[in-house]
N, C-alpha and C positions, 0 to 999 in steps of 0.2 A: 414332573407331574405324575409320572408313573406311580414313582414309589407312595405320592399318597392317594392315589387308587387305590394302590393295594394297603394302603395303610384301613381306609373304610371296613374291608373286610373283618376287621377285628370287632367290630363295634356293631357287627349283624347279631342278634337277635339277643342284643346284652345290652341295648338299651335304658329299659326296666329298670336294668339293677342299683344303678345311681343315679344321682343329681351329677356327680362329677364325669359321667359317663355319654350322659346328654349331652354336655357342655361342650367335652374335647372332641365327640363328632361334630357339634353344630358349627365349633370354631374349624374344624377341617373342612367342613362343606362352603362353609363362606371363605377361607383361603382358597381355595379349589375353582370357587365360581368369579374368584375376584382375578385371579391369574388368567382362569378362561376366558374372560369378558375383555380384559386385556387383549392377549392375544388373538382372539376375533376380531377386534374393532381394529388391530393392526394390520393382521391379515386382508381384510374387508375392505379399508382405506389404500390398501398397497393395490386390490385387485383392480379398487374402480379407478386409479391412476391407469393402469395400463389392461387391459382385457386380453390382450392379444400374446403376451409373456407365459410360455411354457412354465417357467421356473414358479412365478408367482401363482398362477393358475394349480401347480401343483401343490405347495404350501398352502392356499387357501381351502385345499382338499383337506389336506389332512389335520388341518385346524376345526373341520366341519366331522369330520371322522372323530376328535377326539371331545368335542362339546357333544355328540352322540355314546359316548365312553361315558363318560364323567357323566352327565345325568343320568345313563342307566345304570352307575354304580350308586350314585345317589337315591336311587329312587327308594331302595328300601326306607328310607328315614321318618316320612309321612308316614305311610303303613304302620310302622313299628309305636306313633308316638299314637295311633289312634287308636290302639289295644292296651294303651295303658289303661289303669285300674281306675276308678271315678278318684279324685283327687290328687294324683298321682302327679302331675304339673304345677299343681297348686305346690303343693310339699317340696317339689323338687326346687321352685321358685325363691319358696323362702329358707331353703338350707341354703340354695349358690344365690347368692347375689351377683354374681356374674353371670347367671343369664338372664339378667332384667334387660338386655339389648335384644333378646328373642321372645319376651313375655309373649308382647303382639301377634308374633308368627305360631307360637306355640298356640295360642288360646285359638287363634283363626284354622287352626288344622282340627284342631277341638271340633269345633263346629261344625265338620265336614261329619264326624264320628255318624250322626242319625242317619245318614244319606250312603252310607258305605257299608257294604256289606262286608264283616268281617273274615279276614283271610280263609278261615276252617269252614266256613258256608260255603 
């Protein structure tokens, strides 16, 4: 999981530039959160079995340490898509058809755009 933390890093402030560039982060953020939600709900279910388990108590730690990792590496993503350009999702939509599974998320971070004040403010 490390290595695709550090993989997001490539993908900070070059959003913008594609359709194919949105895509291959938003498919690494949903890998990223589908492994972490894994791992939590196992960690989670392992703790409420036993509470008293040093071992397990421990791994549950650092399951909680790293869905604190992974959403603060993720967080630039919102930001970035809400400084695109007015139609800039739209376009990106109908170049990749493969992110018609994020239309919804895409357009609903849109909307956020009036209510947020932009990074350089």
């Amino acid at each position: 999981m490390e290595n695709d933390i550090k993989k997001l890093d490539s993908f900070k402030g070059h959003l913008h530039t594609s359709s194919h560039t949105l895509l291959n982060c938003l498919l690494l953020e949903e890998e990223l959160l589908m492994t972490l939600t894994k791992l939590y709900s196992y960690a989670s279910l392992k703790e409420s079995t036993d509470r008293t388990n040093p071992s397990i108590q421990a791994n549950s730690s650092k399951i909680s340490a790293l869905w604190t990792k992974v959403h603060t590496a993720l967080s630039f993503i919102h930001n970035e898509i809400l400084i695109f350009g007015e139609g800039t999702i739209e376009k990106y939509l109908t170049e990749e058809t493969k992110l018609e599974p994020f239309r919804k998320s895409l357009l609903e971070i849109l909307q956020k755009r009036q209510h947020t004040l932009h990074p350089l403010q």
